[in-house]
C-alpha positions as CSV (number, residue, x, y, z in Angstrom):
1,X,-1.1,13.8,-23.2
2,X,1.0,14.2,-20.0
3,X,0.6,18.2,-20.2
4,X,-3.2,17.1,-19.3
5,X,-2.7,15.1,-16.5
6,X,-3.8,16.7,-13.4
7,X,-3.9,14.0,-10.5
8,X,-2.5,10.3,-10.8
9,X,-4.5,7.4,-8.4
10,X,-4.8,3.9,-8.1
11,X,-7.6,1.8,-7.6
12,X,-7.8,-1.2,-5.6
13,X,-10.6,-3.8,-5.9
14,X,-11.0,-5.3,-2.5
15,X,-12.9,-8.1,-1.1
16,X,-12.4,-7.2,2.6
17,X,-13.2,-3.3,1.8
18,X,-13.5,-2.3,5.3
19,X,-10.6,-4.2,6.6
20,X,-8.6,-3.1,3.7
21,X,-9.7,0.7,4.3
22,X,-8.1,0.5,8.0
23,X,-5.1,-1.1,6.9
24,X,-4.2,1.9,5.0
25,X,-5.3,4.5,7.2
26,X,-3.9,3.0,10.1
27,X,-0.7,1.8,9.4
28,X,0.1,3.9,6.6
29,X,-1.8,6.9,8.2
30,X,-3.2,7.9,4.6
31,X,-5.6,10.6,5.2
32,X,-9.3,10.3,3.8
33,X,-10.0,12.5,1.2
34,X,-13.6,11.6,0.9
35,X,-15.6,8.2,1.0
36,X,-19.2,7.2,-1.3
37,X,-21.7,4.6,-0.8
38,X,-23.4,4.3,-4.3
39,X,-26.3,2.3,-3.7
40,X,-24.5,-0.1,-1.6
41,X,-21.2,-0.2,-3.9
42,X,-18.5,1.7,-1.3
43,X,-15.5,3.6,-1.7
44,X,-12.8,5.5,0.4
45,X,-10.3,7.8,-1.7
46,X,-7.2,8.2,0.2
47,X,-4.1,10.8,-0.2
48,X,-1.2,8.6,-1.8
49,X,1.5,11.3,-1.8
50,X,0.5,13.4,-4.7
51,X,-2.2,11.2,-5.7
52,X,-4.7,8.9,-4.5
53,X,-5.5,5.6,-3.2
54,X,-9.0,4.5,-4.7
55,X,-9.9,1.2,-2.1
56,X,-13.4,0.1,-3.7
57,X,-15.6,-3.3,-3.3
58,X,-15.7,-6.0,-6.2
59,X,-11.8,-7.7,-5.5
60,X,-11.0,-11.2,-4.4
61,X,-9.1,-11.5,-1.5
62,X,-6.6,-14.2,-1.0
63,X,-5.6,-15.7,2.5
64,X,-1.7,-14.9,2.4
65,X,0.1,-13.2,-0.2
66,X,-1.3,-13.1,-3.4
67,X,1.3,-13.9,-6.4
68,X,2.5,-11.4,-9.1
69,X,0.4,-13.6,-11.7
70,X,-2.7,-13.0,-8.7
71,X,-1.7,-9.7,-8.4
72,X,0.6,-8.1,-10.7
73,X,0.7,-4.9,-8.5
74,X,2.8,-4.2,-5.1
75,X,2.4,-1.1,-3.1
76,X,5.5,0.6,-2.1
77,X,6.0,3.1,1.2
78,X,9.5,4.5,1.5
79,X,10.4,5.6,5.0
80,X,13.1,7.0,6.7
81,X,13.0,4.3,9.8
82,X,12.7,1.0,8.2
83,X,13.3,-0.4,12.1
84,X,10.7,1.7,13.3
85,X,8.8,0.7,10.4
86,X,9.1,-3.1,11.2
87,X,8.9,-2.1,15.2
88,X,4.6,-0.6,13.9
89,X,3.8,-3.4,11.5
90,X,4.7,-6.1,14.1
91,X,2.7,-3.9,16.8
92,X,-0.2,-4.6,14.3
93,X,0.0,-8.4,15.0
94,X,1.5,-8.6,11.5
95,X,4.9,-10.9,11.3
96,X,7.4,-9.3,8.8
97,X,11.1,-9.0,8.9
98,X,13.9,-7.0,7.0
99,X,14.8,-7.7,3.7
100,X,18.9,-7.5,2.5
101,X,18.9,-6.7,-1.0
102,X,22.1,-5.3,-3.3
103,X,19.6,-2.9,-4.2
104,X,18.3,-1.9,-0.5
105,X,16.3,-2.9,2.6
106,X,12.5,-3.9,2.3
107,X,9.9,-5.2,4.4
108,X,7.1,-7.1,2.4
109,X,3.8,-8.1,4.3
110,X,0.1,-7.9,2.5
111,X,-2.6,-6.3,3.2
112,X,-5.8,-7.9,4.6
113,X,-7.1,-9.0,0.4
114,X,-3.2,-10.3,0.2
115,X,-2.4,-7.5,-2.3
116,X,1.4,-7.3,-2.1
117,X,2.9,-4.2,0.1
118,X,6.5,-3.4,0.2
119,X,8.0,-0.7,2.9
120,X,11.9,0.5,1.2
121,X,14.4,2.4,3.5
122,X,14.3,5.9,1.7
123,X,17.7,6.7,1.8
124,X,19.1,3.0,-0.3
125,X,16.3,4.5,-2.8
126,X,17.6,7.7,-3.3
127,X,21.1,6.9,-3.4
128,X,19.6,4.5,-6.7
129,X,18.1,7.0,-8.1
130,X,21.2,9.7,-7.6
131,X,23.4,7.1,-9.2
């Protein structure tokens, strides 16, 4: 099967699609690849590294974080700032701070549905991964 894979995605259900849309391409800076109104159903595909982020109508949103049994999903951005990082999100009116872990540094926030968003220093993931 994975010889015929040719592009990975997600999809995310939201309830606040617009909102949800400019979260992404704002903070994240995840660059439109194209965006559909299907008789009043709308989607936005976004680049996601090598693959997409699908945001679509039809989710319930949640006012705070969502749970993992809400939401058994959590976006992850690795950066190579994770103080500049926090120093953006905050600029976005959004209160986060700076996770110690013995596995690394994360900042964990949610995105305007409450999906669950993690932002992981870069360099505590690839010294896991080079382990």
């Amino acid at each position: 099967m994975n010889a015929n894979v040719s592009r990975y995605g997600l999809i995310l259900n939201t309830e606040h699609y617009l909102e949800c849309v400019a979260f992404y391409q704002g903070l994240f800076g995840l660059r439109q690849l194209f965006e559909r109104d299907e008789d009043g159903f709308k989607i936005t595909c976004l680049e996601f590294g090598h693959g997409y982020l699908m945001v679509e109508q039809g989710g319930k949103a949640k006012k705070g974080v969502k749970s993992p049994e809400e939401g058994s999903f959590k976006l992850r951005f690795n950066v190579d700032d994770l103080e500049e990082a926090l120093r953006v999100i905050r600029s976005w009116g959004i209160q986060a701070t700076i996770t110690e872990n013995a596995w690394g540094r994360t900042i964990n926030i949610a995105d305007p549905d409450g999906n669950r968003v993690g932002i992981r220093d870069e360099a505590g993931f690839v010294n896991q991964i080079s382990d």
